[in-house]
C-alpha positions, 0 to 999 in steps of 0.5 A: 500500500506504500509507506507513511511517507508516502500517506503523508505526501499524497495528504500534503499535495491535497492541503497544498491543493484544497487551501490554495485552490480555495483562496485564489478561488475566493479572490476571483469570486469577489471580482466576479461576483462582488461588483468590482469587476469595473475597478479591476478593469480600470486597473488592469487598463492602467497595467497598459493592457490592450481591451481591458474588460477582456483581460480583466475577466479572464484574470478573474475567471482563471482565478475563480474557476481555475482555484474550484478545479485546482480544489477538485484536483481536476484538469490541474496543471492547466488550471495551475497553469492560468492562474500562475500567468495571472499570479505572474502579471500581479507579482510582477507587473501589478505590484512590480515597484511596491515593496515585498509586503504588497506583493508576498500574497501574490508570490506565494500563489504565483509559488504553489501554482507553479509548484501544482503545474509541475506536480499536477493534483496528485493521487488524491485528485479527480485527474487520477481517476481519469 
């Protein structure tokens, strides 16, 4: 059946996966659905982004669905995948000049999401199963 190690690695990639998933997920529900979306565009347009509306909810639908699939551990490369891009532009663009305290949330999920590209869900994911 595997070692203790092993239990213990399959349970810490689903924590990694449920707490991270959850927060982005909560990020991009409160733009979505919390009646922001306007000055989320506006700050994207400030980012120099062409069609801002466009990025803007792209940005926040990656966040909101690809945090509810990263949960699921399904399709979870891919979802990682978006919202690191996302996580890439507000490290780096958005927060680019502001000291590390304004921008550690966004690098800690820019690290996990990169991590879960490379990794995937693991054993304790919907993409085992399919």
């Amino acid at each position: 059946m595997g070692s203790w190690g092993d239990k213990l690695s399959v349970l810490g990639l689903l924590w990694i996966r449920l707490l991270m998933g959850a927060g982005i997920a909560y990020h991009g529900y409160g733009k979505v659905f919390g009646g922001r979306m306007d000055q989320f565009a506006e700050g994207v347009a400030r980012m120099g982004f062409p069609a801002p509306e466009m990025f803007a909810w792209a940005a926040a639908v990656s966040e909101l669905a690809g945090g509810l699939l990263i949960v699921l551990g399904f399709k979870t490369r891919a979802a990682a995948s978006l919202v690191f891009v996302v996580m890439s532009v507000a490290a780096f663009v958005h927060h680019g000049q502001d000291p590390f305290k304004m921008k550690e949330l966004a690098l800690a999920y820019w690290t996990v999401s990169g991590a879960l590209a490379l990794t995937g869900g693991g054993r304790a994911s919907l993409d085992e199963l399919f």
